[in-house]
BAZA-830637 format. One line per field, with one value per residue (C-alpha): residue in three letters; x, y, z. Coordinates in Angstrom, 1 decimal. Layout:
! residues N
aa <- (ALA | ...)
east <- (X | ...)
north <- (Y | ...)
up <- (Z | ...)
! end
This chain:
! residues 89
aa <- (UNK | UNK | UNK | UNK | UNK | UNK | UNK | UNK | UNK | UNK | UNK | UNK | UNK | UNK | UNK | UNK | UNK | UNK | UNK | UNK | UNK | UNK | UNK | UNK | UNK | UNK | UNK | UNK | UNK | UNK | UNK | UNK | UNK | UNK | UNK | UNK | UNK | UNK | UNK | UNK | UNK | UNK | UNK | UNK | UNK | UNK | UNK | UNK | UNK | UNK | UNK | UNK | UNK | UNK | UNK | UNK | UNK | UNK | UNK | UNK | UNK | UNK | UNK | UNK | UNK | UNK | UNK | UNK | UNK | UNK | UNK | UNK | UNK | UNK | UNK | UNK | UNK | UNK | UNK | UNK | UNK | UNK | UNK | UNK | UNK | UNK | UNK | UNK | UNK)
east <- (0.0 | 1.1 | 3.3 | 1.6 | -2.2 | -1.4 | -0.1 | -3.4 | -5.5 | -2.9 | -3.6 | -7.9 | -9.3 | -9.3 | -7.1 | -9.7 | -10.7 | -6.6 | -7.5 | -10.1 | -7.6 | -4.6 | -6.3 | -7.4 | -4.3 | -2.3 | -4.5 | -4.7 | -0.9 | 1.0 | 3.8 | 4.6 | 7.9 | 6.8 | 9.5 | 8.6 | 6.4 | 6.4 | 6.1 | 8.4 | 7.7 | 4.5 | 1.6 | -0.5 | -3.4 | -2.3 | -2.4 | -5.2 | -7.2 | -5.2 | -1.8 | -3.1 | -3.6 | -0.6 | 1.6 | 0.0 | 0.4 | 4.3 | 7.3 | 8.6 | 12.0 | 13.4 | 16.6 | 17.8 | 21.1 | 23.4 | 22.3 | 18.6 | 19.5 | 21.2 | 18.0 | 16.0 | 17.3 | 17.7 | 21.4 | 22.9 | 24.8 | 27.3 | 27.8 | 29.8 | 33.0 | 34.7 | 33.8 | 30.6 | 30.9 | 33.8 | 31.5 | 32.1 | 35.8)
north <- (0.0 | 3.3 | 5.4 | 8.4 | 6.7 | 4.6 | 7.2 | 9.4 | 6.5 | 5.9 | 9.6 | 9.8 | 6.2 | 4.0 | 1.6 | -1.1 | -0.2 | -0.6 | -4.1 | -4.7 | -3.9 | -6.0 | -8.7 | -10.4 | -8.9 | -10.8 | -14.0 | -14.2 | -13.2 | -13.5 | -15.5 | -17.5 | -16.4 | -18.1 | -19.9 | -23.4 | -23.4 | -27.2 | -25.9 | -22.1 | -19.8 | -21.7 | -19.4 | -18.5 | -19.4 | -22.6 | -22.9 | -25.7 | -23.2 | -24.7 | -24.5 | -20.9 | -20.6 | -21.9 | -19.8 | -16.8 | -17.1 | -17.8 | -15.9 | -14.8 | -16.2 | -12.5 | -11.3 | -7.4 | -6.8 | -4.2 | -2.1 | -2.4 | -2.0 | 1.3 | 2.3 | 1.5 | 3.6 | 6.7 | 6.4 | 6.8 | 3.5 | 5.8 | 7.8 | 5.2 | 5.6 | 2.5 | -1.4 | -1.3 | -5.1 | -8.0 | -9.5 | -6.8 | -6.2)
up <- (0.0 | -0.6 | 2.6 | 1.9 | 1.4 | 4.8 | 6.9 | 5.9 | 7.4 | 10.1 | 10.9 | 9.9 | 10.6 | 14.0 | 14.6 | 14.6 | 11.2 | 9.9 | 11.5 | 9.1 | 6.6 | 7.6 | 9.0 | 5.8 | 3.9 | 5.8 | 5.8 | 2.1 | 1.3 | 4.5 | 5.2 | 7.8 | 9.7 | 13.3 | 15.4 | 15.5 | 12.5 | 10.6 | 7.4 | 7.9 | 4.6 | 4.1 | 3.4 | 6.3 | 4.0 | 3.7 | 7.3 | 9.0 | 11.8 | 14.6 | 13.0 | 12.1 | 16.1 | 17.0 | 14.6 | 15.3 | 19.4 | 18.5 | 18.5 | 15.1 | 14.0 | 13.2 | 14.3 | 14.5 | 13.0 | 14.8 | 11.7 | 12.8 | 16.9 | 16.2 | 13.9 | 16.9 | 19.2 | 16.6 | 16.1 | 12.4 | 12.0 | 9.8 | 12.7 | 14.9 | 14.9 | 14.5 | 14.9 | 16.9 | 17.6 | 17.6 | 14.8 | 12.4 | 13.7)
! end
C-alpha cells in the first residue's frame, strides 16, 4: 500500500478499522515467519485453523542486526565511529 495513502489513514481512521484492513491482507498473502512453525515460509493461508492458532500465538524467527539496533534507538549507523561489535571487527 502506498506510505503516503497509509499514513493518511494511520492519521484519519481507527485503529480497529486498519484491522479490518490488515487482518485479511495478511491471511490471504501473509507468510509464515513463526518460530517453531512445521512448514516455515509456508503461506498462512495454507495454514489448517489450529496450526493458524498456533503460529499466530508464537514468537517470530526475526533477528535485528546491529544495523537495525542502532536504527531502533535513533542512532545513524554511519555515525559510529569504529567497529561497533567483535562480529564486524
Amino acid at each position: 500500500m502506498n506510505t503516503l495513502l497509509r499514513e493518511w489513514m494511520e492519521r484519519n481512521f481507527p485503529p480497529w478499522f486498519l484491522g479490518l484492513i490488515d487482518g485479511p491482507r495478511y491471511r490471504l498473502f501473509g507468510i509464515c515467519r513463526a518460530e517453531r512453525c512445521p512448514a516455515p515460509g509456508r503461506r498462512v493461508l495454507l495454514h489448517t485453523p489450529r496450526q493458524y492458532r498456533r503460529c499466530a500465538n508464537t514468537p517470530l524467527a526475526v533477528v535485528l542486526t546491529e544495523h537495525g539496533w542502532l536504527l531502533g534507538y535513533g542512532i545513524e549507523p554511519e555515525s559510529v565511529v569504529g567497529p561497533a561489535s567483535k562480529a564486524s571487527a
